[in-house]
C-alpha positions in Angstrom: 12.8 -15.6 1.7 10.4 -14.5 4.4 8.9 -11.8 5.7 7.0 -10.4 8.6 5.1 -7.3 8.2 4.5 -5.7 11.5 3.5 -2.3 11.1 2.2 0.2 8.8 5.0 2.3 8.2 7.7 0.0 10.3 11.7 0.0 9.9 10.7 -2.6 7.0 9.9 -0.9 3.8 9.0 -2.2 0.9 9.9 -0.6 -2.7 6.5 1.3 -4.1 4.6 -1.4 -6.0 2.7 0.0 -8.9 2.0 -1.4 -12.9 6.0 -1.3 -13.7 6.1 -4.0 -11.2 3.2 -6.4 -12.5 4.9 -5.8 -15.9 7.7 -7.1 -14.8 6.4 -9.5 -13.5 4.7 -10.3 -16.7 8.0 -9.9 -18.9 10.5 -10.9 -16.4 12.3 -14.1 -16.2 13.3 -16.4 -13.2 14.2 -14.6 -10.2 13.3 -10.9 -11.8 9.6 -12.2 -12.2 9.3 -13.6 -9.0 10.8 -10.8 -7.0 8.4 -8.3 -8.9 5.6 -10.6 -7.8 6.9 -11.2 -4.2 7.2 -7.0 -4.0 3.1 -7.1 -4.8 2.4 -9.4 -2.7 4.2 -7.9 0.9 3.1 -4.3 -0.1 -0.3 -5.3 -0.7 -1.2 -8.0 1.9 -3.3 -5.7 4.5 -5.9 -4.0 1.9 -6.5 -7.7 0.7 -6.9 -9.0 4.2 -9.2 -6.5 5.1 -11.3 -7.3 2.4 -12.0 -11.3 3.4 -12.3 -10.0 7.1 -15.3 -7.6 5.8 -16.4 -10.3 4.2 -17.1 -12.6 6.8 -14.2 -14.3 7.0 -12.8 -15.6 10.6 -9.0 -14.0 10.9 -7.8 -17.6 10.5 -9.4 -17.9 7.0 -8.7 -14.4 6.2 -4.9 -15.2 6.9 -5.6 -18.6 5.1 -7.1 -16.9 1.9 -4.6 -14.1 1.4 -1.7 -16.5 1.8 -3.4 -19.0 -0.4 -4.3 -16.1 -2.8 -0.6 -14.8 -3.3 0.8 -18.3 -3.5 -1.5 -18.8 -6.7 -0.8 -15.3 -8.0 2.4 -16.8 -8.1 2.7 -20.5 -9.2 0.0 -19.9 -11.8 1.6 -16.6 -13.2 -2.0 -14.7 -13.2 0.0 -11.4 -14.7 0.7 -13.3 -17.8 -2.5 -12.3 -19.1 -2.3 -9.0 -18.1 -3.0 -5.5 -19.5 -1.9 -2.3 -17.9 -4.8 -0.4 -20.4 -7.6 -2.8 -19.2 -7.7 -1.3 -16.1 -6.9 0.1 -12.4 -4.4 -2.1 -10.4 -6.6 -1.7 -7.7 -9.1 -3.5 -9.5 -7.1 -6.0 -11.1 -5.9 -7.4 -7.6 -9.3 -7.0 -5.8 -11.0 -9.0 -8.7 -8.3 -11.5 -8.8 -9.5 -12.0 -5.1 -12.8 -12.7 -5.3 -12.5 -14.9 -7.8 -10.0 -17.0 -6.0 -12.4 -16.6 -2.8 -15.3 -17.9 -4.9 -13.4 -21.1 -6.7 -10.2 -21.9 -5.1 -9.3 -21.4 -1.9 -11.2 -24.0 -0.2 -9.9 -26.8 -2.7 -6.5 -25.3 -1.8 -6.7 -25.4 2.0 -8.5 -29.1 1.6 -4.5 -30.0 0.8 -1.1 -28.9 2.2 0.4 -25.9 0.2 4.0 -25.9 -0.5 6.1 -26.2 -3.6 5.7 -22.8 -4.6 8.4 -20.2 -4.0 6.5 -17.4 -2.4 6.7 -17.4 1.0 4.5 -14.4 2.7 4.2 -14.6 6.5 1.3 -12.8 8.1 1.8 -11.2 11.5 -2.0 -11.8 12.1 -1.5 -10.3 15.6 -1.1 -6.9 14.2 -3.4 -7.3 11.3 -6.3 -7.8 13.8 -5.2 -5.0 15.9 -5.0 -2.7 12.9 -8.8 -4.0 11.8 -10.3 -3.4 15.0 -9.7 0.0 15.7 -9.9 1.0 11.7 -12.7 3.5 11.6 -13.5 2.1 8.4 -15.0 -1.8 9.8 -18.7 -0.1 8.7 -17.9 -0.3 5.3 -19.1 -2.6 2.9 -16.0 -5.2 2.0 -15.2 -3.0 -1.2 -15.1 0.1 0.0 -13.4 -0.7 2.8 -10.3 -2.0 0.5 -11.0 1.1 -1.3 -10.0 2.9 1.7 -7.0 0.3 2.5 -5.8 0.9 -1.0 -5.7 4.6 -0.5 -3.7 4.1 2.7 -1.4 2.3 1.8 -0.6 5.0 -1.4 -0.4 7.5 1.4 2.4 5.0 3.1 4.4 4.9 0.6 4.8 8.2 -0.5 5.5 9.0 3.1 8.5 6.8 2.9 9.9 7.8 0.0 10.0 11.1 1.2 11.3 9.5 4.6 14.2 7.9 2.1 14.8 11.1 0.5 16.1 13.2 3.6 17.6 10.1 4.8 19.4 10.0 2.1 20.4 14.1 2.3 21.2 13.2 5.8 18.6 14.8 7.4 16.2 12.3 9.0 15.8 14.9 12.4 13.9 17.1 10.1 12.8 14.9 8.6 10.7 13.5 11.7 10.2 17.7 12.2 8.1 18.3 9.1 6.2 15.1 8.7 3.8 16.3 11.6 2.6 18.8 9.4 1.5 17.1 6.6 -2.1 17.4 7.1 -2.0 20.5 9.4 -3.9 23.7 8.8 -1.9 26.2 7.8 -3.1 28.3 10.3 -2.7 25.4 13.3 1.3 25.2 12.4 3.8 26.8 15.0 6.2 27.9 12.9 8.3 29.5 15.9 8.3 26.1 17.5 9.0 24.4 14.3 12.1 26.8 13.5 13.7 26.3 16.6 13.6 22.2 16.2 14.9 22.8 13.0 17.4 25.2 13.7 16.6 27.2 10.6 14.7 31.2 10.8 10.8 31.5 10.7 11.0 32.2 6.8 13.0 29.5 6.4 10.9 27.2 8.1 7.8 28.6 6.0 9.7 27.5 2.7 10.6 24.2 3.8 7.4 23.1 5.3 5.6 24.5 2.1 8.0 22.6 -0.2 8.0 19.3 2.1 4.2 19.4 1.6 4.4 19.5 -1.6 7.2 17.5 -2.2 5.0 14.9 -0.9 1.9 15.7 -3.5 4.0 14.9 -5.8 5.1 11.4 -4.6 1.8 10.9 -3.8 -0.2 11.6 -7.3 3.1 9.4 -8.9 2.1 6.9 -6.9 -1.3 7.3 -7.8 -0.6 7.8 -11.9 1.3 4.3 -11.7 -1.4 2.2 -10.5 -3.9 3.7 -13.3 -3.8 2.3 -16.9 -2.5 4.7 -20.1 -5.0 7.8 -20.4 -7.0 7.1 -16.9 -7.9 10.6 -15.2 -5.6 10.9 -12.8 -7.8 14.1 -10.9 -11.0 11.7 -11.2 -8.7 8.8 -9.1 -7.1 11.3 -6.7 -10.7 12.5 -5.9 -11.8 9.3 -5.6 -9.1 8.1 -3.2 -9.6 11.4 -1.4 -13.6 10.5 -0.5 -12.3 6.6 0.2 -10.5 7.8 3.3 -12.4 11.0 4.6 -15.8 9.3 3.9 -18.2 8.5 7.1 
């Protein structure tokens, strides 16, 4: 199987990838472990391509190091070894990365790769597009995946709510409320807004309140899945919070 990944939020979604998946992974057999590991490795690809680009790498070798990368994670079975209480998944992956940068990648692209059954193709066109206008190219190569990481959370809750009121029927109002995420309270039109959703001004007030925090709560789930047993889950939300507002 192959796939393009074109855009950040595109018509291809990908299922939220999270610890249950790397523990799948880990205890799955056959095809079950290798679709759990192909699921991390399409929803994660951009974060871990930013990272080689902020570190110097040409978008050639960046797009040679995160294929080479997942192709490992997957014929050598790294979540074997693995231990959701050890740590943050974000860290797990991003260390996994530098060490393949640091002892592998160059043996691997001395020889041609095949053999292995993951087959992740980079639309390096749009990653370099996305890079150059991302606001956050001054970072260090760590923060900036950081920041990447956070993102991509953000993405995902956004289309699991997208799935929900597709599923209800509703995408129209969908495509309504989601400009008002991140709105002010005080900068919404909620006269404009009821008349696009066909619904009274108190009406409109309930549902964009409760598709707000509908979406919280998609959002810290994603979040709690990616920490180990016990992690502060307020401490990681902060955190992810400063990764993306930071300047």
């Amino acid at each position: 199987m192959t796939d393009t990944i074109t855009s950040r939020a595109g018509p291809q979604v990908f299922p939220p990838t999270r610890w249950s998946l790397v523990l799948a992974a880990r205890e799955g057999v056959g095809g079950e472990s290798a679709a759990a590991l192909e699921t991390i490795c399409q929803t994660y690809w951009y974060p871990l391509y930013a990272f080689a680009r902020r570190s110097g790498q040409s978008p050639p070798d960046a797009q040679d190091i995160t294929q080479g990368f997942f192709q490992l994670f997957l014929e050598k079975q790294w979540v074997k070894d693995v231990d959701r209480d050890k740590g943050r998944l974000r860290s797990f992956l991003i260390t996994a990365l530098k060490g393949f940068m640091a002892k592998e990648w160059r043996r691997m692209s001395s020889r041609k790769r095949g053999g292995g059954e993951l087959h992740l193709s980079i639309d390096t066109q749009f990653a370099e597009s996305r890079y150059a206008v991302d606001p956050g190219r001054e970072f260090g190569a760590e923060d900036n995946f950081d920041r990447e990481w956070a993102l991509r959370l953000l993405e995902i809750s956004v289309e699991r709510l997208r799935a929900e009121f597709e599923r209800l029927g509703k995408p129209g109002d969908f495509a309504v409320l989601k400009d008002f995420l991140t709105a002010q309270h005080a900068s919404i039109d909620y006269g404009q807004a009821a008349a696009r959703l066909r619904l009274s001004e108190g009406a409109t007030r309930v549902a964009v309140h409760r598709f707000r925090k509908r979406f919280r709560d998609l959002y810290r789930e994603e979040v709690a899945q990616t920490l180990p047993d016990g992690e502060n889950l307020e401490a990681e939300l902060r955190y992810l919070a400063y990764a993306v507002t930071r300047s």
